[in-house]
C-alpha positions as CSV (number, residue, x, y, z in Angstrom):
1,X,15.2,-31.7,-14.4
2,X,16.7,-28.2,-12.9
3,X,18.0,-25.7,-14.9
4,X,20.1,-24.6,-12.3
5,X,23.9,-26.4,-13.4
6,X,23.2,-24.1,-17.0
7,X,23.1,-21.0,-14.7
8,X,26.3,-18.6,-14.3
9,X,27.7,-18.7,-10.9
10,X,27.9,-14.5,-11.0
11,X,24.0,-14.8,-12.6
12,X,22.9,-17.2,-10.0
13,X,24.5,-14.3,-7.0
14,X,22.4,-11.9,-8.2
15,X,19.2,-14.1,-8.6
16,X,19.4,-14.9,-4.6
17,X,20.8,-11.2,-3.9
18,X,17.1,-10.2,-5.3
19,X,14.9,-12.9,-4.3
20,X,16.6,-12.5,-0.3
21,X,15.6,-8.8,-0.7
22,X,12.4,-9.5,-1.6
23,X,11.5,-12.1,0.5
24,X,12.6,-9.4,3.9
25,X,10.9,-6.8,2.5
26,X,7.5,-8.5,2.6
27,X,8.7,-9.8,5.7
28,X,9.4,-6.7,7.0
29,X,6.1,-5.4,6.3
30,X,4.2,-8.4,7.7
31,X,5.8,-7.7,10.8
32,X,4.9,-4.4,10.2
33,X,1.5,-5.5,9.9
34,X,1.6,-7.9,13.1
35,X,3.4,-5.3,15.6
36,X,1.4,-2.0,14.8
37,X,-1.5,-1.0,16.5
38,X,-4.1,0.7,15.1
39,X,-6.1,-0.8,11.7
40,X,-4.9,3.0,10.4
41,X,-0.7,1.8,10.9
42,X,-0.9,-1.7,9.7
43,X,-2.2,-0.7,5.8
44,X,0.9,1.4,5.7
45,X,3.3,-1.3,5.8
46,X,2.0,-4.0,3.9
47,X,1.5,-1.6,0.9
48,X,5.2,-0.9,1.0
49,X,6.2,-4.5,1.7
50,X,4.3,-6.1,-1.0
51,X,5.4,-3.2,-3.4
52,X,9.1,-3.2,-3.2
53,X,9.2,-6.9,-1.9
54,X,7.2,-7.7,-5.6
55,X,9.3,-5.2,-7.3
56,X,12.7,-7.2,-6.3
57,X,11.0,-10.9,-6.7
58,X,10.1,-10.0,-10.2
59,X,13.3,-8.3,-10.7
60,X,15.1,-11.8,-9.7
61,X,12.6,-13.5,-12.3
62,X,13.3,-11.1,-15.4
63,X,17.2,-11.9,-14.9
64,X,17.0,-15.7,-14.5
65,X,14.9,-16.7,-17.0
66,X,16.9,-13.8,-19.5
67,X,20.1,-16.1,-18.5
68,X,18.5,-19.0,-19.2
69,X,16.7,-18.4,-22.3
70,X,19.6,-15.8,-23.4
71,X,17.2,-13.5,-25.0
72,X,15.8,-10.6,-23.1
73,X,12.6,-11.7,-20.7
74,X,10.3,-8.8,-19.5
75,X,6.7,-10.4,-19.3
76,X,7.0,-10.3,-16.1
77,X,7.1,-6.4,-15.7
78,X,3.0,-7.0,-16.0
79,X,2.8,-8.9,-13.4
80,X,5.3,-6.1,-11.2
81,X,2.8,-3.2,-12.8
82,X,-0.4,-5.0,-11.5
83,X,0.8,-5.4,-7.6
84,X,2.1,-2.2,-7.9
85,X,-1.0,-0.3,-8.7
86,X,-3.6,-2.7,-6.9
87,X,-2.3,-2.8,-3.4
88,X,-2.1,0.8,-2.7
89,X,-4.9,1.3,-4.2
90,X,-6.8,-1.2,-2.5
91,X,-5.1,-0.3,1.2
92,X,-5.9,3.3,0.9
93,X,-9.9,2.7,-0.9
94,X,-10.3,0.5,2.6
95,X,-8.5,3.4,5.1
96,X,-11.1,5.5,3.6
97,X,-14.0,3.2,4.2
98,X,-13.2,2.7,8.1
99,X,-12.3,6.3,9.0
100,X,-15.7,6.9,7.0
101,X,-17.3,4.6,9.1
102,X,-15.4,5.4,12.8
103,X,-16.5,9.2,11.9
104,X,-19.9,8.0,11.2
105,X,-19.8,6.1,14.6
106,X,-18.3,8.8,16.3
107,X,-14.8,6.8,17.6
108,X,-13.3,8.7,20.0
109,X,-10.1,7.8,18.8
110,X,-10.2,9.6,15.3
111,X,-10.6,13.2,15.0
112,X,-13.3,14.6,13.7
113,X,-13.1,16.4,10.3
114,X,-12.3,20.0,10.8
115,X,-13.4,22.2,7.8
116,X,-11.0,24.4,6.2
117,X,-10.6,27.8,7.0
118,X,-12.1,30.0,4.1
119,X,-14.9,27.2,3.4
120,X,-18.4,27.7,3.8
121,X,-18.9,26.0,6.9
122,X,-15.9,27.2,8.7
123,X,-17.0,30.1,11.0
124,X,-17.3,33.6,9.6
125,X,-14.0,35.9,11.7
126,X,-15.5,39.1,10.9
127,X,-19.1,38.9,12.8
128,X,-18.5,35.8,15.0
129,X,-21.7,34.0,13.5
130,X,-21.3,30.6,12.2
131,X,-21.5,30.0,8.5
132,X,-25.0,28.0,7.5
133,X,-24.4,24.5,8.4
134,X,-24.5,21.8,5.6
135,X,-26.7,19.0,5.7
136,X,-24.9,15.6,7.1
137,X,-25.9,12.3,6.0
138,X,-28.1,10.2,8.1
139,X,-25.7,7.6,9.6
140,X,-28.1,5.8,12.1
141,X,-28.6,2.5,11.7
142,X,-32.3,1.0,10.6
């Protein structure tokens, strides 16, 4: 049985305006994901593709079943909340593992951390002498 003959015509509109948008935006950053090139580019579009993508799917869910159960339905907003917060957090907790581990294998393609001027190990300007070095980690392999 489909609930769909009960639905407004303008209600029903705005439903597919926000389920279209969502369903491009996650789109878009899947292609995002397929066209860039290094592992660095592709987490950046994902995390904005699932994000606002989730944000308008659940956005299209909140006003349909309101319509159709004409009482106000925001249960879903958890579900928005938890996408929201994961996926970056996820993307950017695995950038940080693999530039830890290209530094750690020395990849020429990412630059090596530079310390800050003003920090300990940075070079001292006023006698030329480096500062004392501090210890790395051992990153060779067993």
């Amino acid at each position: 049985m489909s609930h769909a003959a009960d639905l407004p015509p303008g209600v029903a509109v705005v439903v597919a305006f926000f389920v279209v948008l969502g369903a491009g935006l996650t789109l878009v950053g899947s292609f995002g994901f397929y066209r860039l090139r290094s592992f660095y580019d592709r987490i950046h579009a994902p995390t904005l593709g699932t994000s606002w993508g989730t944000a308008a799917i659940v956005m299209a869910s909140m006003i349909l079943f309101s319509a159709l159960q004409s009482r106000l339905v925001v249960h879903e907003i958890l579900i928005g909340i938890f996408v929201t917060v994961t996926t970056p957090v996820t993307l950017m907790l695995l950038g940080r593992a693999a530039l830890y581990r290209d530094r750690a294998e020395r990849n020429p393609d990412v630059p090596a951390m530079d310390p800050p001027k003003g920090s300990l190990v940075a070079s001292r300007e006023d006698d030329g002498e480096p500062a004392a070095a501090v210890a790395q980690p051992d990153v060779s392999g067993p």
